[in-house]
PDBQT receptor file of N, H, CA, C and O in Angstrom, charges set to zero:
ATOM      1  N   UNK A   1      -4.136  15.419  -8.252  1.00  0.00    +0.000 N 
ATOM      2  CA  UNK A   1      -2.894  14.671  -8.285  1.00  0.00    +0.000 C 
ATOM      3  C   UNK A   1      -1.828  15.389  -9.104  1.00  0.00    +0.000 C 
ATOM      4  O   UNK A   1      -0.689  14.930  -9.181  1.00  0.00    +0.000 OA
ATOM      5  N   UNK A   2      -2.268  16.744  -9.841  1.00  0.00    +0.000 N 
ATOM      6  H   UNK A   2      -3.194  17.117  -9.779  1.00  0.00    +0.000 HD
ATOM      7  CA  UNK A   2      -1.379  17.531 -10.726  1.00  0.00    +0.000 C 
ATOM      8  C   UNK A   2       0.172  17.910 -10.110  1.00  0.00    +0.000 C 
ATOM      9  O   UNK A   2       1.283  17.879 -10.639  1.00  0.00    +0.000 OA
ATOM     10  N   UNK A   3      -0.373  18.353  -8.483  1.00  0.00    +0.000 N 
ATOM     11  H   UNK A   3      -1.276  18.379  -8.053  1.00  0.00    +0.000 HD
ATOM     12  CA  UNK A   3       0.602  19.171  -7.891  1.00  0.00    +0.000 C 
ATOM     13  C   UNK A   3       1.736  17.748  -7.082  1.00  0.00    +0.000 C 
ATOM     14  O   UNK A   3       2.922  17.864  -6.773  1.00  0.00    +0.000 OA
ATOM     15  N   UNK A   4       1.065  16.815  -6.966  1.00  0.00    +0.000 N 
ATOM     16  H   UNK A   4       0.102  16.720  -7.217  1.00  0.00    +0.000 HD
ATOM     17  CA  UNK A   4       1.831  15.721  -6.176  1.00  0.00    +0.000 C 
ATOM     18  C   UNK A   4       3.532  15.319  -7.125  1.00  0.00    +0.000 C 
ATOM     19  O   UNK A   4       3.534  15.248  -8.354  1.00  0.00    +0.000 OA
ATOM     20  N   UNK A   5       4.613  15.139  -6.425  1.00  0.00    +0.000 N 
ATOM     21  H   UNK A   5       4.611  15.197  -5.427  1.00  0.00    +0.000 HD
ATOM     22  CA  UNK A   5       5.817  14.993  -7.010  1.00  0.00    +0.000 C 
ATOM     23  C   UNK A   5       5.687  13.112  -7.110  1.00  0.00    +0.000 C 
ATOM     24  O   UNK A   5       5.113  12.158  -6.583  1.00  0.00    +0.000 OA
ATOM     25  N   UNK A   6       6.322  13.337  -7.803  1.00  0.00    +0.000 N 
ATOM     26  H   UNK A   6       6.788  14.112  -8.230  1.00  0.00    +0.000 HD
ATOM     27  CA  UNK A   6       6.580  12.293  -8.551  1.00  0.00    +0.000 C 
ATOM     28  C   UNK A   6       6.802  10.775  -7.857  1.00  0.00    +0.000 C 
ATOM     29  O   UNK A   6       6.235   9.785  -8.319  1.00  0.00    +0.000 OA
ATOM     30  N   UNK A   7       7.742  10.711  -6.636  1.00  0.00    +0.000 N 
ATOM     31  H   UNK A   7       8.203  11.515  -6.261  1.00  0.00    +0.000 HD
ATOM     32  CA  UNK A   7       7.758  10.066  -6.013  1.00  0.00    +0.000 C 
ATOM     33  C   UNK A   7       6.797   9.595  -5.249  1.00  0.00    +0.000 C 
ATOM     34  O   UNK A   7       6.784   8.413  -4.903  1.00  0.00    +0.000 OA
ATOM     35  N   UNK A   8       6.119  10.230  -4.986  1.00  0.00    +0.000 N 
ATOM     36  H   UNK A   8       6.129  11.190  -5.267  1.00  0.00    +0.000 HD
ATOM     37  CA  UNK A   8       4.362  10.120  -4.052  1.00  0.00    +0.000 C 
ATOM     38  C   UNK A   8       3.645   9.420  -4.942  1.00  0.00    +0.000 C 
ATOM     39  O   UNK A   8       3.271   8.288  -4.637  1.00  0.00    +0.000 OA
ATOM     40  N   UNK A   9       3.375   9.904  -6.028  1.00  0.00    +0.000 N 
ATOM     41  H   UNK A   9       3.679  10.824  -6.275  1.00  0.00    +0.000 HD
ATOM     42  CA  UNK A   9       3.176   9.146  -6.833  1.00  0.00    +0.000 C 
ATOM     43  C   UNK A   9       2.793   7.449  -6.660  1.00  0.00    +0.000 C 
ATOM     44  O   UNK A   9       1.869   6.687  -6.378  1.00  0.00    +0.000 OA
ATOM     45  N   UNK A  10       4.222   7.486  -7.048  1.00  0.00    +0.000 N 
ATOM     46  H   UNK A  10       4.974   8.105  -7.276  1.00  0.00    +0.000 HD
ATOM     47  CA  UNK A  10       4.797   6.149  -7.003  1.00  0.00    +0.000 C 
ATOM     48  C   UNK A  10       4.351   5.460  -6.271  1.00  0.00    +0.000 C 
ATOM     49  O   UNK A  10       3.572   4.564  -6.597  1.00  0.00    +0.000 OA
ATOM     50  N   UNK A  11       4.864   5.781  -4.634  1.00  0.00    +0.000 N 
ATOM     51  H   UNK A  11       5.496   6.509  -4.369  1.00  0.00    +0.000 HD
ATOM     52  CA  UNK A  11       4.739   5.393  -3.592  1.00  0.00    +0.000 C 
ATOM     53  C   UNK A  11       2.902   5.184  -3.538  1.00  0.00    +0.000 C 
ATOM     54  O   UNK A  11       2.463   4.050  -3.347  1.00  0.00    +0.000 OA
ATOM     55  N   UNK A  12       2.006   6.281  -3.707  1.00  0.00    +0.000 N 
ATOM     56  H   UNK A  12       2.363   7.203  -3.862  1.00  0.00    +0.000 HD
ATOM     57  CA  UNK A  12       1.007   5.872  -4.098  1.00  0.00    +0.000 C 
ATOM     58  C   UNK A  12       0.278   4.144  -4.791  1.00  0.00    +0.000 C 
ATOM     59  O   UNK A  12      -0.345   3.264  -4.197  1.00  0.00    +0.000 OA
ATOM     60  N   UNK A  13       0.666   4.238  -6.065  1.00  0.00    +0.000 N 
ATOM     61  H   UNK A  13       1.172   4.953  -6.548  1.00  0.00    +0.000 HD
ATOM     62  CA  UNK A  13       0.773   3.330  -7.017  1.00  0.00    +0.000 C 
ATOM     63  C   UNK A  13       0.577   1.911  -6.376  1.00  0.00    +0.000 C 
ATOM     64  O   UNK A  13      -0.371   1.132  -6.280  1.00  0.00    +0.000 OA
ATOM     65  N   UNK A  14       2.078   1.920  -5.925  1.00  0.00    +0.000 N 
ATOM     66  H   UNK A  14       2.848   2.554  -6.003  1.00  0.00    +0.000 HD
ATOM     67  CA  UNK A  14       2.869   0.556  -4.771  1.00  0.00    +0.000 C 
ATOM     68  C   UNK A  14       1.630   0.284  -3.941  1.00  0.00    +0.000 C 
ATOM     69  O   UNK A  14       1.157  -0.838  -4.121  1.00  0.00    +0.000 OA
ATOM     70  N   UNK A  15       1.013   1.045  -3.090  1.00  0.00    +0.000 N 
ATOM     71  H   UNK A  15       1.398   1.956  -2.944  1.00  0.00    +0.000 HD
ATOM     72  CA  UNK A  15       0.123   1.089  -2.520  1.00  0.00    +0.000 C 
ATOM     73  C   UNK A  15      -1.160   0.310  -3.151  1.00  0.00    +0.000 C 
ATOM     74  O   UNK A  15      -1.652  -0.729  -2.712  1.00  0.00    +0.000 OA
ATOM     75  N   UNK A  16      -1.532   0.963  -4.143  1.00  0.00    +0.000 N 
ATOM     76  H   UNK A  16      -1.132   1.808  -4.500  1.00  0.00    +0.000 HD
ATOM     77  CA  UNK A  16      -2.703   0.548  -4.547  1.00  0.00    +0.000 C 
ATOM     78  C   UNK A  16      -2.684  -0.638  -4.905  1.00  0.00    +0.000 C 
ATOM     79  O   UNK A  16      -3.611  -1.395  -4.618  1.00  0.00    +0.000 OA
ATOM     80  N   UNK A  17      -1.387  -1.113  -5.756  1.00  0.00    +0.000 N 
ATOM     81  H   UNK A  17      -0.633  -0.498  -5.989  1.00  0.00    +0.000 HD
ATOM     82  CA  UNK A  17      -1.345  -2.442  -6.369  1.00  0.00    +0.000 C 
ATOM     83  C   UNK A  17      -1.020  -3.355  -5.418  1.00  0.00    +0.000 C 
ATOM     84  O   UNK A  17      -1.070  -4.454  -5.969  1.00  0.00    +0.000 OA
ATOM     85  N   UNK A  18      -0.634  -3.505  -3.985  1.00  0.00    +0.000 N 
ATOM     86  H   UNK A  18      -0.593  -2.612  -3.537  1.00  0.00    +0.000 HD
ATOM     87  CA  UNK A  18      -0.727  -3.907  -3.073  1.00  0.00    +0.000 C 
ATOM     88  C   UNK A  18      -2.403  -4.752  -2.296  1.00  0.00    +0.000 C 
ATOM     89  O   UNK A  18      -2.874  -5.880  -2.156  1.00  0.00    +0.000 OA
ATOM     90  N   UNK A  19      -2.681  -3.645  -2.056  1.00  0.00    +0.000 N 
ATOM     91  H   UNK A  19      -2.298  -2.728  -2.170  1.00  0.00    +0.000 HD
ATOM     92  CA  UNK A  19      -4.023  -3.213  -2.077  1.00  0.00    +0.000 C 
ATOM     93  C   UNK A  19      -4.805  -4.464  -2.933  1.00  0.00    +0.000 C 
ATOM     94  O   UNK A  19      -5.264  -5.437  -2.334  1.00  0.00    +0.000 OA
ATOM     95  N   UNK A  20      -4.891  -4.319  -4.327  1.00  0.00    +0.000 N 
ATOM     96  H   UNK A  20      -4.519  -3.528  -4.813  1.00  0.00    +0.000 HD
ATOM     97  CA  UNK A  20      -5.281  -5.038  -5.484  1.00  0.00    +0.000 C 
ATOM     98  C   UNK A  20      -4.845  -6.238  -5.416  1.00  0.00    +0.000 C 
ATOM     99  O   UNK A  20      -5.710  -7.022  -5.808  1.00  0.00    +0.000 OA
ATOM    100  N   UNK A  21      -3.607  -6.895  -4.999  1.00  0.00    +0.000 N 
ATOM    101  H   UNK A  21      -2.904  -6.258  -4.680  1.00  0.00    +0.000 HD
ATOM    102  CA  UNK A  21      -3.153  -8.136  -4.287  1.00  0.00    +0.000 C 
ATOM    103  C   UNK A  21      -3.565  -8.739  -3.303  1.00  0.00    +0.000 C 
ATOM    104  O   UNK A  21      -3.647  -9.964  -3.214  1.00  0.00    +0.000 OA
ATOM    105  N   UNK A  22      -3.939  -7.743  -2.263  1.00  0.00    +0.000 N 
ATOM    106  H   UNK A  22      -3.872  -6.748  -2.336  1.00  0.00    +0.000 HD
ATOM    107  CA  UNK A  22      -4.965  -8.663  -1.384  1.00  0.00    +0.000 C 
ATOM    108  C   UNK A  22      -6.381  -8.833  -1.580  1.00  0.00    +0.000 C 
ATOM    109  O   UNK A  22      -7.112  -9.629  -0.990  1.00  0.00    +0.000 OA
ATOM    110  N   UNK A  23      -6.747  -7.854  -2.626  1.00  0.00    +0.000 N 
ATOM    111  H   UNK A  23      -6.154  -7.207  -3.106  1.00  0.00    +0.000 HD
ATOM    112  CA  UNK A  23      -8.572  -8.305  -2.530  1.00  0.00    +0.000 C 
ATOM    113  C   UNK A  23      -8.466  -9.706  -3.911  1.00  0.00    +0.000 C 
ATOM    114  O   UNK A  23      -9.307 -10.552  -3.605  1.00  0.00    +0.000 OA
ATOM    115  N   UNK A  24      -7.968  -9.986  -4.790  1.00  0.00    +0.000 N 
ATOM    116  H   UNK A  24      -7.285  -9.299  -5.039  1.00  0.00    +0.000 HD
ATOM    117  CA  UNK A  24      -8.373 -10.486  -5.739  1.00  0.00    +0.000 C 
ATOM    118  C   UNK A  24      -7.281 -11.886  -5.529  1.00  0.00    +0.000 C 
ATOM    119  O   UNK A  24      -7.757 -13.001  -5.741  1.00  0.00    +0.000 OA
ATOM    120  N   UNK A  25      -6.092 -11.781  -5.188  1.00  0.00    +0.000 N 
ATOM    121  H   UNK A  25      -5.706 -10.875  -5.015  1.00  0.00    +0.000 HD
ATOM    122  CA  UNK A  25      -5.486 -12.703  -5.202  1.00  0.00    +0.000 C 
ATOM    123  C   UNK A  25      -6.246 -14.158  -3.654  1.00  0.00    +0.000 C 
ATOM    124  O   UNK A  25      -6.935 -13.983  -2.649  1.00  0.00    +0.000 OA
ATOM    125  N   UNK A  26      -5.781 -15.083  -4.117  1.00  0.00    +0.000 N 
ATOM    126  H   UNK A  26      -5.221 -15.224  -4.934  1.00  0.00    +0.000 HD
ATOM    127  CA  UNK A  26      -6.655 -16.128  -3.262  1.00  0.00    +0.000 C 
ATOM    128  C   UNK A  26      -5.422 -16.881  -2.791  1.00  0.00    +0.000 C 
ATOM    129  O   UNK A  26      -4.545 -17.591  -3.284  1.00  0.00    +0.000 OA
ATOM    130  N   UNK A  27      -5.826 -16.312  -1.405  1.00  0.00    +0.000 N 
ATOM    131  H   UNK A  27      -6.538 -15.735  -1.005  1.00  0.00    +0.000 HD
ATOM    132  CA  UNK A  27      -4.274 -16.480  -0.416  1.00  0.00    +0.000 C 
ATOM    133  C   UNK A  27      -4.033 -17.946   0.334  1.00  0.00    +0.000 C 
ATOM    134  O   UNK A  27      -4.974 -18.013   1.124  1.00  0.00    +0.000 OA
ATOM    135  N   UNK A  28      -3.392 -18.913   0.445  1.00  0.00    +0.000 N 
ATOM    136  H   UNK A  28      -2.628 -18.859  -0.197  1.00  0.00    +0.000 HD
ATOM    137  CA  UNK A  28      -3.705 -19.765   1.662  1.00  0.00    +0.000 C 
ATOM    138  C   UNK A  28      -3.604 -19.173   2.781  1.00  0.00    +0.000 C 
ATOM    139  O   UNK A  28      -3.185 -18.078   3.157  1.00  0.00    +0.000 OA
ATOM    140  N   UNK A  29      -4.254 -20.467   3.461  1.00  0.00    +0.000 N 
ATOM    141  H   UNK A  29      -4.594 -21.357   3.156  1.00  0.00    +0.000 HD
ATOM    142  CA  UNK A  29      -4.447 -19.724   5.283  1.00  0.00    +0.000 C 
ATOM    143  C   UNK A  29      -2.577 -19.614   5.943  1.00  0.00    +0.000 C 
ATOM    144  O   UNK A  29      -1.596 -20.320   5.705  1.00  0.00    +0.000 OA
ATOM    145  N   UNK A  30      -2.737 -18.601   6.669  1.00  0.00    +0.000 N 
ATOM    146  H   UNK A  30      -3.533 -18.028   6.863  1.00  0.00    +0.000 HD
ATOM    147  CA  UNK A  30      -1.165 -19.290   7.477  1.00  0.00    +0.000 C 
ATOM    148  C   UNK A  30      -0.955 -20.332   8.068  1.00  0.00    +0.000 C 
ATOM    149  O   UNK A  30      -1.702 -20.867   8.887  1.00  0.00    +0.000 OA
ATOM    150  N   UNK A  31       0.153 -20.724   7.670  1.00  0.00    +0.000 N 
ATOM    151  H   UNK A  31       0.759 -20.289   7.004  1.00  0.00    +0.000 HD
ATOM    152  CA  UNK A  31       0.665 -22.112   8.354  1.00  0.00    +0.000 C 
ATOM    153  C   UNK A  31       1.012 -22.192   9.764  1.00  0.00    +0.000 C 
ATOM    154  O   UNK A  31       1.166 -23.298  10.282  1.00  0.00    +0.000 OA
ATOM    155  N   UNK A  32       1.157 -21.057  10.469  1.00  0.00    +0.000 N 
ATOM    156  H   UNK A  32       1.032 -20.158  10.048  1.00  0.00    +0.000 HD
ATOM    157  CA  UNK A  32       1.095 -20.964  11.908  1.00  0.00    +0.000 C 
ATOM    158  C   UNK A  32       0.231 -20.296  12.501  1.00  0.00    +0.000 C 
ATOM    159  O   UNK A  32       0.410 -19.155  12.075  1.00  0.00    +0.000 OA
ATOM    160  N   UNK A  33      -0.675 -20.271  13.284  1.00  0.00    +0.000 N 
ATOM    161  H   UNK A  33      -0.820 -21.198  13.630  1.00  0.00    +0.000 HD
ATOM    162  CA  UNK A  33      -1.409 -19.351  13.921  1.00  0.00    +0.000 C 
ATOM    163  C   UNK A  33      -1.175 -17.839  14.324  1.00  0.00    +0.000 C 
ATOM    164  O   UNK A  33      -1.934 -16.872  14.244  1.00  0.00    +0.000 OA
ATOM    165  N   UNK A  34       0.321 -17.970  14.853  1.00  0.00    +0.000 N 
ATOM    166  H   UNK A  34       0.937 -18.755  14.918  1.00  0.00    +0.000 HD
ATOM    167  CA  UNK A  34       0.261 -16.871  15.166  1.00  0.00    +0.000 C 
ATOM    168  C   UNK A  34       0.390 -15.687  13.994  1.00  0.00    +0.000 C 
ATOM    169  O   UNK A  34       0.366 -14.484  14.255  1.00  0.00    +0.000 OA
ATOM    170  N   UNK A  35       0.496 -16.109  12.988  1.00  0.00    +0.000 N 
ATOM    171  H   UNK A  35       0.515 -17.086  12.775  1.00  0.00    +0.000 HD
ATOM    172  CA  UNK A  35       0.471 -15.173  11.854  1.00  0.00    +0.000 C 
ATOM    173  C   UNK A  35      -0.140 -14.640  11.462  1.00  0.00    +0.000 C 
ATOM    174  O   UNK A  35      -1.132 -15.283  11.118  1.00  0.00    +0.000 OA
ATOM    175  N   UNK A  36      -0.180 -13.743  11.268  1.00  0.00    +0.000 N 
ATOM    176  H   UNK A  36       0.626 -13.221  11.547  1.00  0.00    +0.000 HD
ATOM    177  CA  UNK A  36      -1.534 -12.783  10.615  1.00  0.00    +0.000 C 
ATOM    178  C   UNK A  36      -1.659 -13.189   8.888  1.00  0.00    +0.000 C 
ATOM    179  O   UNK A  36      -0.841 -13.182   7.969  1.00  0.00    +0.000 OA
ATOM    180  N   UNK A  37      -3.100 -13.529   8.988  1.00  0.00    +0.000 N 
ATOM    181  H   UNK A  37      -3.764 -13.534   9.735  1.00  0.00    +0.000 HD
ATOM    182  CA  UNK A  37      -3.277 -13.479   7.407  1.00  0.00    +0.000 C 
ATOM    183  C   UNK A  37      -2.548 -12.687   6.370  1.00  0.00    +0.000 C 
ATOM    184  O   UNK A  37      -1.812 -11.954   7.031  1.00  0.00    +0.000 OA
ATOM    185  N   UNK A  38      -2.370 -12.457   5.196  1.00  0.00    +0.000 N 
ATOM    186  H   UNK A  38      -2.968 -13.053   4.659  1.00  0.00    +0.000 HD
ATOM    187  CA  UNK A  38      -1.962 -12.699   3.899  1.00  0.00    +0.000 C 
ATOM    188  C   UNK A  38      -2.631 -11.176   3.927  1.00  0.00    +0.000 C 
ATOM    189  O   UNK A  38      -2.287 -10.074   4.354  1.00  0.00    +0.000 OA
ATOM    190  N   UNK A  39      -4.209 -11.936   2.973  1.00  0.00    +0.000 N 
ATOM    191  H   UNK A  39      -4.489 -12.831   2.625  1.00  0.00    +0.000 HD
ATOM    192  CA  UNK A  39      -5.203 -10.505   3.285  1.00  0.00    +0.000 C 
ATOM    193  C   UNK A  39      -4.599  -8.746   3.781  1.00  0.00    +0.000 C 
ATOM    194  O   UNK A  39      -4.081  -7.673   3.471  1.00  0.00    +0.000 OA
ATOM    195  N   UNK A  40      -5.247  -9.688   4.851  1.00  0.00    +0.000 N 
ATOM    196  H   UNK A  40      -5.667 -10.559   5.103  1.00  0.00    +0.000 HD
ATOM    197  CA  UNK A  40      -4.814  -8.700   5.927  1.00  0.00    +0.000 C 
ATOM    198  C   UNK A  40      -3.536  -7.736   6.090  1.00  0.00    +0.000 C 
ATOM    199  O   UNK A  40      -3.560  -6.558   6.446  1.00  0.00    +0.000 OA
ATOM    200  N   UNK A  41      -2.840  -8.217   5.876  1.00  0.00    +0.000 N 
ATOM    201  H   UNK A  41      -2.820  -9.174   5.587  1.00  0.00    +0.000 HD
ATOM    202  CA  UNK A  41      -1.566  -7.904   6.350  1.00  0.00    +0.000 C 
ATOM    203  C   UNK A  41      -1.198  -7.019   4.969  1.00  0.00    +0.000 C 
ATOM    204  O   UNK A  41      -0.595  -5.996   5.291  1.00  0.00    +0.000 OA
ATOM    205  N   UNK A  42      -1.454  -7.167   3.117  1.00  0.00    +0.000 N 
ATOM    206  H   UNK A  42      -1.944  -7.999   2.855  1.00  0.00    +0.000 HD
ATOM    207  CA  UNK A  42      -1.501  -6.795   2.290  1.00  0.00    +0.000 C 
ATOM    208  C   UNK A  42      -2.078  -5.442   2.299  1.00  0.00    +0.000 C 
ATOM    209  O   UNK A  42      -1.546  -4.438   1.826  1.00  0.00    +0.000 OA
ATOM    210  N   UNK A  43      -3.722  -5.551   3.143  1.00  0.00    +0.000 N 
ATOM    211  H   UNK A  43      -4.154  -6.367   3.527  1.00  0.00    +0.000 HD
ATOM    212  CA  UNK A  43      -4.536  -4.772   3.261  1.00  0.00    +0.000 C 
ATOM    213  C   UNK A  43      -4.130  -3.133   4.191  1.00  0.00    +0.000 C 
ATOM    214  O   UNK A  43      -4.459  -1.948   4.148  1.00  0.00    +0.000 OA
ATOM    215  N   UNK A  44      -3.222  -4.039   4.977  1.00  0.00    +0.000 N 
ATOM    216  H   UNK A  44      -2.954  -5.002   5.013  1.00  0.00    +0.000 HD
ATOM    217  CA  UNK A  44      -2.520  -2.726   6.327  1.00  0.00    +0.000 C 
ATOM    218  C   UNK A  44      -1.407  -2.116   5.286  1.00  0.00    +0.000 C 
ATOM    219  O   UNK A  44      -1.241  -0.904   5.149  1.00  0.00    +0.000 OA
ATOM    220  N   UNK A  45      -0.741  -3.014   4.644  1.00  0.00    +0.000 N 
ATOM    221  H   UNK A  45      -0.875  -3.999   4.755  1.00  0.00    +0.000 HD
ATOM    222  CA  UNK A  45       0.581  -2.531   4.475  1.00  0.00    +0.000 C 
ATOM    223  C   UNK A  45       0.538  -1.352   2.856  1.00  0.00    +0.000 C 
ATOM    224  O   UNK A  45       1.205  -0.439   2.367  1.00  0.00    +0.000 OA
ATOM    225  N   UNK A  46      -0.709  -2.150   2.556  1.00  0.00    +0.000 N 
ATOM    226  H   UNK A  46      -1.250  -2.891   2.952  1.00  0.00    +0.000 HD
ATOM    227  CA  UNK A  46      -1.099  -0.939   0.982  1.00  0.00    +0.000 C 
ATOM    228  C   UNK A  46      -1.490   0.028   1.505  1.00  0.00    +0.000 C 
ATOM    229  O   UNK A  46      -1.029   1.071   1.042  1.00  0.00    +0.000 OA
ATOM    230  N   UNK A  47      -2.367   0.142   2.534  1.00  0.00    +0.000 N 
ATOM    231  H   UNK A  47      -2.742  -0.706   2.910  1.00  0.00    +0.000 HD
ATOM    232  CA  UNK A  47      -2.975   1.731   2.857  1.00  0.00    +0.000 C 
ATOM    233  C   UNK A  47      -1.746   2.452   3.360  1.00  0.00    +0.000 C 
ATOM    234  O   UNK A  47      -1.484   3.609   3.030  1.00  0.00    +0.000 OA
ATOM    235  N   UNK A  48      -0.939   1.660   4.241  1.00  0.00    +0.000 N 
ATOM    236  H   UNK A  48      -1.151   0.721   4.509  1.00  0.00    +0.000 HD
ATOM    237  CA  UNK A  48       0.337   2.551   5.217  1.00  0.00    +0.000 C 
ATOM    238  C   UNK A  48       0.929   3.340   4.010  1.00  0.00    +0.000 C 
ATOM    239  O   UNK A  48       0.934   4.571   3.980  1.00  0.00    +0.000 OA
ATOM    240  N   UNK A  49       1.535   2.380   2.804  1.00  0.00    +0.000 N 
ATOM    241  H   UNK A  49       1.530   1.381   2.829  1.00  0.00    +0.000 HD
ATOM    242  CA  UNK A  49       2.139   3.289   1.752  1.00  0.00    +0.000 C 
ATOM    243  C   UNK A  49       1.622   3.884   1.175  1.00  0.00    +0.000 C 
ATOM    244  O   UNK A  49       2.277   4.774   0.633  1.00  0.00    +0.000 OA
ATOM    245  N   UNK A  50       0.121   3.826   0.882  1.00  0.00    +0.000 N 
ATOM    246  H   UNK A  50      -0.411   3.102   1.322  1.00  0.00    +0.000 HD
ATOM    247  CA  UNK A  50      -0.950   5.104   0.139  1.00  0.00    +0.000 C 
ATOM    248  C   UNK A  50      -0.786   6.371   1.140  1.00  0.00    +0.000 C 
ATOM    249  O   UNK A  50      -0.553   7.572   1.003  1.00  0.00    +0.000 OA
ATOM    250  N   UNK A  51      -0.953   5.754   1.886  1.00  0.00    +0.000 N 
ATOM    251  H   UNK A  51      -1.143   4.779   1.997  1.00  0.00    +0.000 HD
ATOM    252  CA  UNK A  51      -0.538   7.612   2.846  1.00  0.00    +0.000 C 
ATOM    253  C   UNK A  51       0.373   8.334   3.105  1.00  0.00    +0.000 C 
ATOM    254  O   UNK A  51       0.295   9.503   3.481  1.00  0.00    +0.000 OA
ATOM    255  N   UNK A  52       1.515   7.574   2.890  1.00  0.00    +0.000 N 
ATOM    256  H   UNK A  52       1.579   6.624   2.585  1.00  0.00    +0.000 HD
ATOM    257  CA  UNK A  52       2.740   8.114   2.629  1.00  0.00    +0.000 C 
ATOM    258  C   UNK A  52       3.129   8.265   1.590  1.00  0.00    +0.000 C 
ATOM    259  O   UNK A  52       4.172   8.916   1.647  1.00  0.00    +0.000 OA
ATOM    260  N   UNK A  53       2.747   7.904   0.172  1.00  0.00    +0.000 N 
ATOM    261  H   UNK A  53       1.900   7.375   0.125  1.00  0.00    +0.000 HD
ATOM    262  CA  UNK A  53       2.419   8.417  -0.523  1.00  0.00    +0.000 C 
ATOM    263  C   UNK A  53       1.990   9.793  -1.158  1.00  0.00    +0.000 C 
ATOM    264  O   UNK A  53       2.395  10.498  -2.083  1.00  0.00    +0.000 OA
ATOM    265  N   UNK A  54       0.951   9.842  -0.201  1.00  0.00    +0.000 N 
ATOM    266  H   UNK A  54       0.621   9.270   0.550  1.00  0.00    +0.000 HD
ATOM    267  CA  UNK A  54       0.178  10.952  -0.328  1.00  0.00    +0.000 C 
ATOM    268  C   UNK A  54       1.188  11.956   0.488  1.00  0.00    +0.000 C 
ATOM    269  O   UNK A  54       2.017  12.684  -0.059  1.00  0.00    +0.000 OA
ATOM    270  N   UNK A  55       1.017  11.880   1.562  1.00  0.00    +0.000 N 
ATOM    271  H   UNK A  55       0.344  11.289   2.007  1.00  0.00    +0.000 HD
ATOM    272  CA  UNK A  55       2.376  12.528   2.480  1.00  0.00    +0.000 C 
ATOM    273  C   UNK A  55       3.321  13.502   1.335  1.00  0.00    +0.000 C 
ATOM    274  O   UNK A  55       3.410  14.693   1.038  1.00  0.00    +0.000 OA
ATOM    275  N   UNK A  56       3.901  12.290   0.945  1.00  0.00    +0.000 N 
ATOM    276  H   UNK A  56       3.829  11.322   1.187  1.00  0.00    +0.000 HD
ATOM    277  CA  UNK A  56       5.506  12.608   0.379  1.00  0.00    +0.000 C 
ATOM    278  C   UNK A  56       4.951  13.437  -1.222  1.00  0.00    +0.000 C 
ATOM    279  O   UNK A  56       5.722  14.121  -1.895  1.00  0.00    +0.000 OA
ATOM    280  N   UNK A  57       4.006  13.274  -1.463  1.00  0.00    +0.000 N 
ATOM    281  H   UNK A  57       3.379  12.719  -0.917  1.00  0.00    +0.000 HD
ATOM    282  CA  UNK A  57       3.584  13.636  -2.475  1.00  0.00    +0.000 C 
ATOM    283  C   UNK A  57       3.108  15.159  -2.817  1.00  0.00    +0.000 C 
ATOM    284  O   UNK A  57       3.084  15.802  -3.866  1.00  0.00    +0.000 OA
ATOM    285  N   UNK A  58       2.756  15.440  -1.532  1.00  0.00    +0.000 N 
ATOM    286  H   UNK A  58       2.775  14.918  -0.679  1.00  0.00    +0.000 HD
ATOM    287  CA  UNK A  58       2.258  17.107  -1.450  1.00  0.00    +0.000 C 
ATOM    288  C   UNK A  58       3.158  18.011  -0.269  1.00  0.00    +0.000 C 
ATOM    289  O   UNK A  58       2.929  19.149   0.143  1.00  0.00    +0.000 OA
ATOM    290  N   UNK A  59       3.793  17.465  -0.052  1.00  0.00    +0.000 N 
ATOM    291  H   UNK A  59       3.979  16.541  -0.386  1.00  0.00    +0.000 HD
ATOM    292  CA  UNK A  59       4.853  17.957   0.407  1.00  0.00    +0.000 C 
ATOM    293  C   UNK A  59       5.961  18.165  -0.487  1.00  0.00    +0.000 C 
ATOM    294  O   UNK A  59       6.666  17.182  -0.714  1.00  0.00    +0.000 OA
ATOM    295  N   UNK A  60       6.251  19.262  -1.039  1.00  0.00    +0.000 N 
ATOM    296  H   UNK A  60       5.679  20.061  -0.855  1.00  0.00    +0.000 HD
ATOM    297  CA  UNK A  60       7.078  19.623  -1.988  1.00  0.00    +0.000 C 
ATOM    298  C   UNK A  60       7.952  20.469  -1.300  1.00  0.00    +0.000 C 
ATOM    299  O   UNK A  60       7.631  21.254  -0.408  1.00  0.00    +0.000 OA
ATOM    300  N   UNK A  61       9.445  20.213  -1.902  1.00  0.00    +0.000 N 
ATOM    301  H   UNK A  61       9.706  19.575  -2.626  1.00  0.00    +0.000 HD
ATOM    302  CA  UNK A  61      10.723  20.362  -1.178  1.00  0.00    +0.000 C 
ATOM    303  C   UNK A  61      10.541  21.732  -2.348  1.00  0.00    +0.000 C 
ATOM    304  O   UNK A  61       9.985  21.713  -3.446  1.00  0.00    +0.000 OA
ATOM    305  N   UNK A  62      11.191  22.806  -1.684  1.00  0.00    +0.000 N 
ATOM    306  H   UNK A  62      11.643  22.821  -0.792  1.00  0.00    +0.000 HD
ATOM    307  CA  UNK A  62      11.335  24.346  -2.304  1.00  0.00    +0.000 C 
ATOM    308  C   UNK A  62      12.358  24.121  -3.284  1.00  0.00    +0.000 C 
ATOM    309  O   UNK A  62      12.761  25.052  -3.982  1.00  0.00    +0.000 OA
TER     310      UNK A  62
């Protein structure tokens, strides 16, 4: 993680603590069906920014 910039980082971070919001926090169910769980939806949206994260992170601008 030495070489990763700073922003990746971050973006990392966001991710994880995301992440950490959906496993521990105790969500109600959705109020409409067609909604996608809480969970879930925490669970997609922390990994999407861990990888972009990571992405933006080792990709270093010259």
């Amino acid at each position: 993680m030495r070489g990763m910039a700073l922003r990746g980082k971050l973006l990392a971070a966001l991710g994880v603590l995301l992440i950490a919001l959906a496993l521990f926090v105790e969500w109600a169910p959705p109020s409409e069906p067609s909604l996608p769980e809480t969970k879930s939806f925490l669970l997609f949206l922390g990994a999407t920014v861990v990888m972009a994260g990571v992405i933006v992170g080792l990709l270093r601008e010259p």
